[in-house]
Z-matrix of the N, CA and C atoms (Angstrom, degrees):
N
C 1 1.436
C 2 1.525 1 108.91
N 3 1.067 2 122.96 1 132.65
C 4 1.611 3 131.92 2 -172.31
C 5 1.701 4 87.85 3 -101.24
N 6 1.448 5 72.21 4 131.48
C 7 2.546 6 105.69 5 -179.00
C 8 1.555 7 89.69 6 -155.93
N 9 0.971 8 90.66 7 -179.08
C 10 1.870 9 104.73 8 -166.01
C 11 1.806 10 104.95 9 -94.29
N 12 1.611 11 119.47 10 -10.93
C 13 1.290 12 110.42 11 141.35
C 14 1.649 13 135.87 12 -40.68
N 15 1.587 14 76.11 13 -50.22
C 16 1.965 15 90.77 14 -176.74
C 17 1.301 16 115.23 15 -69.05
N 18 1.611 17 133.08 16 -12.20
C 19 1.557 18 130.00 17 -140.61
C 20 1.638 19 66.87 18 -127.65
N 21 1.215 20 128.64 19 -40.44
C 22 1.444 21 108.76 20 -160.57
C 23 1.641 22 100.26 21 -63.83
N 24 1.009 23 83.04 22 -60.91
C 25 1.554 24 87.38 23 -178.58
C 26 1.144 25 129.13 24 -66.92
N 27 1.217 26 114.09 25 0.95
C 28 1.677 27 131.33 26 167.88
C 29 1.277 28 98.75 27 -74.13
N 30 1.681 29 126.75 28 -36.22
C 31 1.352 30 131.62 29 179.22
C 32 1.528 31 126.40 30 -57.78
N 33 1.552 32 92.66 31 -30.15
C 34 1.564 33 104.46 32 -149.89
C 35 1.848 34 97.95 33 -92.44
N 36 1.749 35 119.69 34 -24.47
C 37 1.135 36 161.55 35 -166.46
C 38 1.213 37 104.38 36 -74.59
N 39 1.596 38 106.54 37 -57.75
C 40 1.887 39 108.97 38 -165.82
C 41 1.584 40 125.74 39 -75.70
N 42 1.306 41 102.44 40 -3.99
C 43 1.805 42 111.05 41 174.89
C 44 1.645 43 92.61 42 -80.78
N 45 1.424 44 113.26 43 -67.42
C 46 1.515 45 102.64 44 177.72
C 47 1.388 46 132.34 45 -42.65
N 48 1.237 47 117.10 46 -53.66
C 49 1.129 48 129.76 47 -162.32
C 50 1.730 49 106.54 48 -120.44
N 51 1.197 50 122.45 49 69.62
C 52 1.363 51 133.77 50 169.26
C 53 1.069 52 124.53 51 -60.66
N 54 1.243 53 138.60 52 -12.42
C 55 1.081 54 140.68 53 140.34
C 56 1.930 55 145.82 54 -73.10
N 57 1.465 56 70.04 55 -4.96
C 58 1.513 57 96.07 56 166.39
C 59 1.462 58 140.63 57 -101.38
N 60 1.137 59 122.76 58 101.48
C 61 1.762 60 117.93 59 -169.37
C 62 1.570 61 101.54 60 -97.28
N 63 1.259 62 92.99 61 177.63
C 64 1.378 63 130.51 62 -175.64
C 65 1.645 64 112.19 63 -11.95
N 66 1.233 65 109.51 64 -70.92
C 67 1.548 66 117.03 65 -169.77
C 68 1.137 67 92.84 66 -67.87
N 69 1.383 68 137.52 67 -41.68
C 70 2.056 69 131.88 68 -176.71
C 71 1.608 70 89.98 69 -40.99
N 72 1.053 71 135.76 70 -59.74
C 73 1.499 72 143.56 71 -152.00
C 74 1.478 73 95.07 72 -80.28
N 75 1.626 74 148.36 73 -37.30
C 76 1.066 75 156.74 74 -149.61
C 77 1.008 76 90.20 75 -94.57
N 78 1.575 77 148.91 76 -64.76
C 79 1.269 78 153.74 77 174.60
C 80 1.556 79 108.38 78 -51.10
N 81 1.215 80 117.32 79 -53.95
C 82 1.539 81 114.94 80 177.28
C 83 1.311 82 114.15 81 -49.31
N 84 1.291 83 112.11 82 -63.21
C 85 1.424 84 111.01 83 -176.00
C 86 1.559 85 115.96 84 -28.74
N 87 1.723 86 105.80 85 -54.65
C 88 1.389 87 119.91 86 -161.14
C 89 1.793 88 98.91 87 -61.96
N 90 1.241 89 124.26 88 -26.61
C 91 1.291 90 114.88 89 -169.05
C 92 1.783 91 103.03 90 -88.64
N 93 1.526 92 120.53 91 1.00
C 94 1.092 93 124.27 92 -157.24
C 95 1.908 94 106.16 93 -90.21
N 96 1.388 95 112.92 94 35.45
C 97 1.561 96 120.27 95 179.26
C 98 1.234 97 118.41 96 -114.91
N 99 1.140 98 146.84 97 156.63
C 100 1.342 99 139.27 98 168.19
C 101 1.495 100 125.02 99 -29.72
N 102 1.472 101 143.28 100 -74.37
C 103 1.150 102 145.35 101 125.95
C 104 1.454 103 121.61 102 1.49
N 105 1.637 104 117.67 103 138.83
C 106 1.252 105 120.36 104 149.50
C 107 0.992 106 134.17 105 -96.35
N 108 1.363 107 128.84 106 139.82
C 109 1.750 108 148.95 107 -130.54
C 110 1.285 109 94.24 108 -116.58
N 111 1.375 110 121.41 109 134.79
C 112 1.464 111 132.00 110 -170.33
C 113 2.006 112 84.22 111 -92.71
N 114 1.297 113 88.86 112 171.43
C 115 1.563 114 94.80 113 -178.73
C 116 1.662 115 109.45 114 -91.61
N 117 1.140 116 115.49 115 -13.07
C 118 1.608 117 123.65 116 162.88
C 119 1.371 118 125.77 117 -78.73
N 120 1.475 119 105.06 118 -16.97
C 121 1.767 120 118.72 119 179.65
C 122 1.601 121 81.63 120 -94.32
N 123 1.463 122 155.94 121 -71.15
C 124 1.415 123 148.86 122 -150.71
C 125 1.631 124 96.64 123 -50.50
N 126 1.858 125 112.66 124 -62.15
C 127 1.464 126 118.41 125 177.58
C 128 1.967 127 115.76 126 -48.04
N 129 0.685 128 102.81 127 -68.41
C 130 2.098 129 91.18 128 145.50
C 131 1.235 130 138.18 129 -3.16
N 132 1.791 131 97.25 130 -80.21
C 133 1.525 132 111.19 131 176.30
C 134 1.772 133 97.96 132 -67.50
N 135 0.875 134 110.56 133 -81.63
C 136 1.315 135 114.60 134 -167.69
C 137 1.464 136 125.89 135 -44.03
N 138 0.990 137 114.61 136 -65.49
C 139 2.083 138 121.89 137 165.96
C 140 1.338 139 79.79 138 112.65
N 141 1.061 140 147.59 139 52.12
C 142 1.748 141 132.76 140 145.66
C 143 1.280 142 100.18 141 -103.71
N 144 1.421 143 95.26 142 171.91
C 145 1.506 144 98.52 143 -179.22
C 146 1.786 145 114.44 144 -77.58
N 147 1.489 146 75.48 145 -178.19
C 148 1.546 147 80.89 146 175.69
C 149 1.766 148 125.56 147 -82.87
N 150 1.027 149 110.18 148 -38.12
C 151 1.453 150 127.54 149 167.65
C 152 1.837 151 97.88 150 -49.70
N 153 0.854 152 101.13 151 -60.34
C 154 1.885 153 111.52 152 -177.22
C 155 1.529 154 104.16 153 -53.77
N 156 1.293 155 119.60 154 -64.02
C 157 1.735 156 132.77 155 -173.27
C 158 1.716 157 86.14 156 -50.83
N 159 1.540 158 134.06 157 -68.32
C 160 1.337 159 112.18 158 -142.65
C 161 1.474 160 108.33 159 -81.45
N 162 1.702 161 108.53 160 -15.23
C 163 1.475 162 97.69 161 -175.60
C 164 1.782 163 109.06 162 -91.12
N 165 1.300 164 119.41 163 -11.48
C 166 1.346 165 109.06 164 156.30
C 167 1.606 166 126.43 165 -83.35
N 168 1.317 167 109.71 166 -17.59
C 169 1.698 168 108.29 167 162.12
C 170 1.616 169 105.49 168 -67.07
N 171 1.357 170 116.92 169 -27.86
C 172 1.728 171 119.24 170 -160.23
C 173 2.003 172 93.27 171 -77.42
N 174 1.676 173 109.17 172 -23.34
C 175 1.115 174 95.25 173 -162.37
C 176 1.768 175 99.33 174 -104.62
N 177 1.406 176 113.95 175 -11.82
C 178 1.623 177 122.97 176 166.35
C 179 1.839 178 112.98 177 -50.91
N 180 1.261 179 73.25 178 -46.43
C 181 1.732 180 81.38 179 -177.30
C 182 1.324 181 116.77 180 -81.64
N 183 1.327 182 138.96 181 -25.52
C 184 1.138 183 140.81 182 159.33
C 185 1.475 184 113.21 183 -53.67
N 186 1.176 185 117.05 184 -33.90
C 187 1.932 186 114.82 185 -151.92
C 188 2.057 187 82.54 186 -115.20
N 189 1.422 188 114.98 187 11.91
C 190 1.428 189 103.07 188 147.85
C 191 1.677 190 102.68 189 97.64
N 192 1.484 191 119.62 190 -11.64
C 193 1.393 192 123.13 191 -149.14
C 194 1.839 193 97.02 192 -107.47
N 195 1.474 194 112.83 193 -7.42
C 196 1.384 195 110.31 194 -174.86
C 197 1.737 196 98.99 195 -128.02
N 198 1.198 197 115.93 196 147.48
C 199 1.268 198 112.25 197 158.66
C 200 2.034 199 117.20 198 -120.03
N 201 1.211 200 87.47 199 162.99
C 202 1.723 201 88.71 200 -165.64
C 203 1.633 202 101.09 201 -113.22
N 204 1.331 203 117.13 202 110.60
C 205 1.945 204 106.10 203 160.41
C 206 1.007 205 96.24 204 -42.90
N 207 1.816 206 88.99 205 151.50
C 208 1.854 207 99.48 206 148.44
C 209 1.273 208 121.57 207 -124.05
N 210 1.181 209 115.85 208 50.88
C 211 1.618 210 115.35 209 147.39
C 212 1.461 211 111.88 210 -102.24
N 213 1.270 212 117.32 211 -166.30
C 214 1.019 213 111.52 212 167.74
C 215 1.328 214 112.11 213 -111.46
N 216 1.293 215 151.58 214 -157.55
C 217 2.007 216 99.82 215 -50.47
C 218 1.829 217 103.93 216 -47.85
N 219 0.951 218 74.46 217 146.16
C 220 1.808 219 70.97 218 171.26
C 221 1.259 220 116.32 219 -87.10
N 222 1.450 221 117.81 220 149.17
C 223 1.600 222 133.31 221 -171.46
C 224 1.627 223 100.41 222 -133.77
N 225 1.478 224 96.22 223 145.41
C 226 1.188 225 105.86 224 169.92
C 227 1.354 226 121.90 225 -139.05
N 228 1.695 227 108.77 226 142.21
C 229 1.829 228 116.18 227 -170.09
C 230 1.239 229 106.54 228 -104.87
N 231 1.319 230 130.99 229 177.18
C 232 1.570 231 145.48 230 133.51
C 233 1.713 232 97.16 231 -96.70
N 234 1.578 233 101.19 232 111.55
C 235 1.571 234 100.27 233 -176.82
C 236 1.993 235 98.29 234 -106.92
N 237 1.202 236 90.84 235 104.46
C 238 1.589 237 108.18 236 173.79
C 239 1.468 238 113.05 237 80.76
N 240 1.162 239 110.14 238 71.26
C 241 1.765 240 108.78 239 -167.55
C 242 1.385 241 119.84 240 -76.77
N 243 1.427 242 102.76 241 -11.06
C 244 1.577 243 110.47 242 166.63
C 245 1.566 244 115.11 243 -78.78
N 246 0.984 245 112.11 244 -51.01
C 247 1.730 246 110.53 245 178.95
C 248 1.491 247 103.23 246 -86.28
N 249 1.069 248 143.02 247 2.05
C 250 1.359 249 128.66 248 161.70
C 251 1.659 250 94.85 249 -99.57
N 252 0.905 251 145.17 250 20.12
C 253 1.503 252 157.12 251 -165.23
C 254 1.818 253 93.05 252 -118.57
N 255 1.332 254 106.24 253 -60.76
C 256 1.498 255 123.05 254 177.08
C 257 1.275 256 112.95 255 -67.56
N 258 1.376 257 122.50 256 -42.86
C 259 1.539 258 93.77 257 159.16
C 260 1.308 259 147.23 258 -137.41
N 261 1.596 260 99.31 259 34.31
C 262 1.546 261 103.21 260 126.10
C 263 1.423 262 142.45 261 -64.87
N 264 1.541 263 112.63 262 -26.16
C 265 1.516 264 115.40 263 146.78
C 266 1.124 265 133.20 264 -58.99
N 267 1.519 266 124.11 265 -26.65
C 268 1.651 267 121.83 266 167.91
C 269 1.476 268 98.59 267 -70.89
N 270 1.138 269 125.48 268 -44.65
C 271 1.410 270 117.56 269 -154.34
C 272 1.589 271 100.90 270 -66.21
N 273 1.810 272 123.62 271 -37.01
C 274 1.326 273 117.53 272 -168.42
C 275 1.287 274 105.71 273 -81.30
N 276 1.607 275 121.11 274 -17.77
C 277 1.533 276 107.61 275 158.81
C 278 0.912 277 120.84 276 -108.88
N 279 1.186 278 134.31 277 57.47
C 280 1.375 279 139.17 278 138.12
C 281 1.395 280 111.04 279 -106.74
N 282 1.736 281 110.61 280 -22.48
C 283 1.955 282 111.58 281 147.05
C 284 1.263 283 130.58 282 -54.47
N 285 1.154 284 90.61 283 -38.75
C 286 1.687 285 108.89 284 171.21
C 287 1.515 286 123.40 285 -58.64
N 288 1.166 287 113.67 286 -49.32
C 289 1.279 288 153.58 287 178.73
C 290 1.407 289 102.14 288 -51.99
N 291 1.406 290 126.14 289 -54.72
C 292 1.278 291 154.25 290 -144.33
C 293 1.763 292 103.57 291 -106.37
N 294 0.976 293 100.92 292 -47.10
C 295 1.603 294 123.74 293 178.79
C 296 1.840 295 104.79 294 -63.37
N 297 1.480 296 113.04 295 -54.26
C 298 0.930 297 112.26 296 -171.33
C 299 2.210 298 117.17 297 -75.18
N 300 1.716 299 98.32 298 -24.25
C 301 1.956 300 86.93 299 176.85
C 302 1.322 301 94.88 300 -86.14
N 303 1.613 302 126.79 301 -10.89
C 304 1.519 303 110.16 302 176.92
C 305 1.570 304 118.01 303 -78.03
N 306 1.339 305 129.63 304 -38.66
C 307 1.251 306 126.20 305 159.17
C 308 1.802 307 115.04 306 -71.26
N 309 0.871 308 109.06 307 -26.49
C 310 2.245 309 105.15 308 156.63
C 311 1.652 310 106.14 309 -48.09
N 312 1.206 311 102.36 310 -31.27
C 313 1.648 312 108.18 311 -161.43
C 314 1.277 313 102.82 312 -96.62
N 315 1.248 314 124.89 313 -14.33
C 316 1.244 315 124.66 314 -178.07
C 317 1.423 316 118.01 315 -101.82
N 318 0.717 317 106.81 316 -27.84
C 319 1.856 318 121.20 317 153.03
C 320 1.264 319 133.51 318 -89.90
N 321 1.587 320 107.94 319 4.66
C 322 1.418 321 119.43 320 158.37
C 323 1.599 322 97.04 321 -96.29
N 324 1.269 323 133.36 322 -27.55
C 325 1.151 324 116.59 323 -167.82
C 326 1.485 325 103.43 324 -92.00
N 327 1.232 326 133.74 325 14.79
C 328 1.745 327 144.15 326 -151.72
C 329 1.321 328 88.88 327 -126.54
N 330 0.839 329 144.78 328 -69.28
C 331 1.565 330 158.97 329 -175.09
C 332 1.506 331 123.24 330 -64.19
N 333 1.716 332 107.34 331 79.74
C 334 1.575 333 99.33 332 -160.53
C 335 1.252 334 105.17 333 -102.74
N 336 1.678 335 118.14 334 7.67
C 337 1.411 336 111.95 335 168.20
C 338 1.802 337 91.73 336 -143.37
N 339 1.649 338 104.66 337 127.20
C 340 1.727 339 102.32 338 -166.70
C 341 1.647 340 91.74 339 -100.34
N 342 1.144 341 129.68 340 3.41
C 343 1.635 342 113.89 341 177.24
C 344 1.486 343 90.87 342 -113.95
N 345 1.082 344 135.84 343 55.77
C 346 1.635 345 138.14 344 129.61
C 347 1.307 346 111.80 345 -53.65
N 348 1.605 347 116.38 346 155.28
C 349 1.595 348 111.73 347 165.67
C 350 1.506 349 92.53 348 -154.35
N 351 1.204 350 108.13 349 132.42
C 352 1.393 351 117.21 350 -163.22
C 353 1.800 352 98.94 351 -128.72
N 354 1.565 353 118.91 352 131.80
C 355 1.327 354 114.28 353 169.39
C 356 1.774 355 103.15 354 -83.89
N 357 1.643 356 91.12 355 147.92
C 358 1.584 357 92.25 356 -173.67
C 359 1.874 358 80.55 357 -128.85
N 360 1.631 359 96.63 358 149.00
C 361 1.300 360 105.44 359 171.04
C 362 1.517 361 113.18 360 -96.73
N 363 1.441 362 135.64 361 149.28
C 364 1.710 363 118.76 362 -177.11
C 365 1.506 364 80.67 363 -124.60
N 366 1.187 365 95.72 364 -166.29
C 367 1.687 366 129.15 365 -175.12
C 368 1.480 367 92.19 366 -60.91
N 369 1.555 368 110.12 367 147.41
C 370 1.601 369 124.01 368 178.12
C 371 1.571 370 113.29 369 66.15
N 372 1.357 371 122.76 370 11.88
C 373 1.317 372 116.22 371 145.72
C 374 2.067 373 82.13 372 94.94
N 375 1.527 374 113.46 373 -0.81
C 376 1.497 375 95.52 374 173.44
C 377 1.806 376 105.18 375 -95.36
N 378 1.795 377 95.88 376 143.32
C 379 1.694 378 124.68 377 163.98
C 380 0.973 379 103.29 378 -80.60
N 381 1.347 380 122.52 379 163.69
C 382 1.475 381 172.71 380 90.73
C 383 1.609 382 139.68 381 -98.78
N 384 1.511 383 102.99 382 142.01
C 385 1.037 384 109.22 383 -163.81
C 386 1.493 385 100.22 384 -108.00
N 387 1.914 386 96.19 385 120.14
C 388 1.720 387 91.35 386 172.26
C 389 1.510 388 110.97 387 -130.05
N 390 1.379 389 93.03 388 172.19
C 391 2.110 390 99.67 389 -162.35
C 392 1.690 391 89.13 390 -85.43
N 393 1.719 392 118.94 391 141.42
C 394 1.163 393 100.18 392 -163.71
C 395 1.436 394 94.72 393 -106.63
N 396 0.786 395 134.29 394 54.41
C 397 1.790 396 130.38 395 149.85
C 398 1.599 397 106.13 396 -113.79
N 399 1.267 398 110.56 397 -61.49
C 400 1.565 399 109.14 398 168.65
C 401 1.259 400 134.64 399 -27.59
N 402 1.808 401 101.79 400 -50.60
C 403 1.567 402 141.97 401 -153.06
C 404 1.910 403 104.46 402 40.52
N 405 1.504 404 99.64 403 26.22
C 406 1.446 405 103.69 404 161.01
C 407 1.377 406 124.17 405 -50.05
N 408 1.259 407 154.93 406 156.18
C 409 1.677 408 168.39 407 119.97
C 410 1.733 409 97.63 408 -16.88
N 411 0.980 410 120.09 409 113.23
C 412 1.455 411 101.87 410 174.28
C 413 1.843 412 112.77 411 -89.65
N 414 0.974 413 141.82 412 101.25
C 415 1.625 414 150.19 413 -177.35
C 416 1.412 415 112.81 414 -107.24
N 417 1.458 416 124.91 415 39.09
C 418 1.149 417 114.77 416 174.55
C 419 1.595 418 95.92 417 -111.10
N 420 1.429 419 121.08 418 112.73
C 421 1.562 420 126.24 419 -168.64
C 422 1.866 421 114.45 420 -73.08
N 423 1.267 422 80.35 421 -10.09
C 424 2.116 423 74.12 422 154.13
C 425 1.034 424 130.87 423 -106.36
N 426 1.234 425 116.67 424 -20.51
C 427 1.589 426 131.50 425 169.08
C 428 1.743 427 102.42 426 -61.20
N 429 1.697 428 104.46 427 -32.12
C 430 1.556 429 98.45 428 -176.74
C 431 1.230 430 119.26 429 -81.48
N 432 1.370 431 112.63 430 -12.70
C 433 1.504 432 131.02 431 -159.17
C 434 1.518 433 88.62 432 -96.79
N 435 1.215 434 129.01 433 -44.62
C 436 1.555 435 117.87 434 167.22
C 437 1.134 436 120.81 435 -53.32
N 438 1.339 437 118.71 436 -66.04
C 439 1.038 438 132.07 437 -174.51
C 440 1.696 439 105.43 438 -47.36
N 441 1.265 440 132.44 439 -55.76
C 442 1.518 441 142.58 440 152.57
C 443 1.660 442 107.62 441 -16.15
N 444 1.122 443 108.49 442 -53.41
C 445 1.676 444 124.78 443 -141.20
C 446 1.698 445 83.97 444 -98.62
N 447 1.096 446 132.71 445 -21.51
C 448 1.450 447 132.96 446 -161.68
C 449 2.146 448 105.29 447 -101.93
N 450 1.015 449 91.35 448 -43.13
C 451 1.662 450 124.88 449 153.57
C 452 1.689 451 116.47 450 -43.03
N 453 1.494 452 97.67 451 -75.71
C 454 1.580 453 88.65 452 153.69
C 455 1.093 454 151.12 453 -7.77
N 456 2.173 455 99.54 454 -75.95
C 457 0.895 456 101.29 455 -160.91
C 458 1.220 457 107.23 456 -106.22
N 459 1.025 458 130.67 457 40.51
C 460 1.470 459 135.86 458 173.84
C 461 1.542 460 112.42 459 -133.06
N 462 1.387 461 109.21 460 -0.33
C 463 0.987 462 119.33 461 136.07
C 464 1.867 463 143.18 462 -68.31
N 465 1.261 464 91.88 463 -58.84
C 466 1.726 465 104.99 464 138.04
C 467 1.162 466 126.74 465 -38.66
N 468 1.496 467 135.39 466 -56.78
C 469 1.471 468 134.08 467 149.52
C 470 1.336 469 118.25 468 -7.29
N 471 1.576 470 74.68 469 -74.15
C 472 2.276 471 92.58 470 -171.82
C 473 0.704 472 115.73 471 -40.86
N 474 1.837 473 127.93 472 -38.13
C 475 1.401 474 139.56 473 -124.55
C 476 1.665 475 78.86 474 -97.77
N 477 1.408 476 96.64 475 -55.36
C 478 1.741 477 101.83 476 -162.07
C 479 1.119 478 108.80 477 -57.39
N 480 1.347 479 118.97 478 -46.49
C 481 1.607 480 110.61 479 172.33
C 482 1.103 481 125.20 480 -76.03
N 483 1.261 482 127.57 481 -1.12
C 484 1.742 483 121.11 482 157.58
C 485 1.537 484 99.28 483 -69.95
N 486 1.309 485 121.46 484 -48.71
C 487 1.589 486 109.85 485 -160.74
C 488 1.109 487 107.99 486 -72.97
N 489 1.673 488 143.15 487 -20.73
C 490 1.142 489 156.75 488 152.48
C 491 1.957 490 111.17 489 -35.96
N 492 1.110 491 77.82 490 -55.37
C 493 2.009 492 84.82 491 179.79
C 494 1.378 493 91.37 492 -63.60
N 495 1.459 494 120.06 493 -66.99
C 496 1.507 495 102.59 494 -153.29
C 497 1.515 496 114.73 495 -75.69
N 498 1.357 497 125.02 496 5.32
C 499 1.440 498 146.06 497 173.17
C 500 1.689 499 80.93 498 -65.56
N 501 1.211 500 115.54 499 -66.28
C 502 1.613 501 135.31 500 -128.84
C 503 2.186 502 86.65 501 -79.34
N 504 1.045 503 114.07 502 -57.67
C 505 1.535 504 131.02 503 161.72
C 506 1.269 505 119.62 504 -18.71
N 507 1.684 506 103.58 505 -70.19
C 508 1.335 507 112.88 506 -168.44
C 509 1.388 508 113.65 507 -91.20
N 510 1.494 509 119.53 508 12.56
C 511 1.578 510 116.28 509 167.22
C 512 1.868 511 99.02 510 -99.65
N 513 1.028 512 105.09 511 -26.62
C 514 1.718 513 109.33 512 159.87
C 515 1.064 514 130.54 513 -27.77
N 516 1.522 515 93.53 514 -68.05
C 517 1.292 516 124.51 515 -168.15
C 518 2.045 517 108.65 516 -72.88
């Protein structure tokens, strides 16, 4: 049955277990008492079906968070939902963990010159200019004033050498 127990903890659940929604957590809960819960007592508490109740107990127990008797009838627990709570959270940050010097590394290996500065356009037609290894904001107003002043004059360049060609053209012609 979904109450704001279940959603909270549906909250606390869904970073770990992303593949798991709502009723995964609705069913868990119910196994979360001393005793093991037949899969017809969870279909009970809960009001899902039955097809639904056994294939999310089938997948509780797979991902480590349910355990199954083995006699029969069969019963099923959450045996220690706090420390299996604890470390399935170490384990996703130490993915995390892991995830993050492997993409460092991957953008150290992308970046074969780190004093690039590239203008980027955003939303509303406003620039900025950022250093592209950092992907810092660049705000140092002399660096912009160079960069401005360098802009210029290679603009000026162009200029001169267009009028040069068409100098060069119209004596052709």
């Amino acid at each position: 049955m979904v109450n704001a127990e279940a959603i909270q903890a549906y909250e606390f659940f869904r970073h770990l277990y992303p593949d798991f929604g709502l009723n995964h957590v609705i069913v868990y809960k119910c196994l979360w008492g001393i005793e093991p819960v037949s899969g017809e007592k969870v279909i009970q508490e809960t009001g899902l079906s039955r097809s639904c109740v056994y294939g999310i107990l089938k997948e509780l127990v797979a991902a480590g968070l349910v355990k199954k008797t083995r006699a029969k009838p069969f019963g099923y627990y959450a045996d220690h939902p706090m420390e299996t709570y604890y470390r399935f959270e170490k384990k996703v940050n130490a993915k995390l963990l892991q995830g993050r010097e492997r993409l460092k590394k991957l953008m150290e290996q992308n970046v074969e010159r780190s004093d690039e500065k590239y203008l980027v356009r955003l939303d509303g037609n406003e620039a900025r200019f950022i250093h592209l290894h950092t992907r810092h904001r660049m705000d140092d107003r002399m660096e912009l004033l160079q960069i401005k002043k360098g802009i210029e004059n290679h603009l000026a360049e162009k200029e001169t050498k267009k009028l040069k060609a068409w100098q060069v053209v119209g004596r052709n012609h």
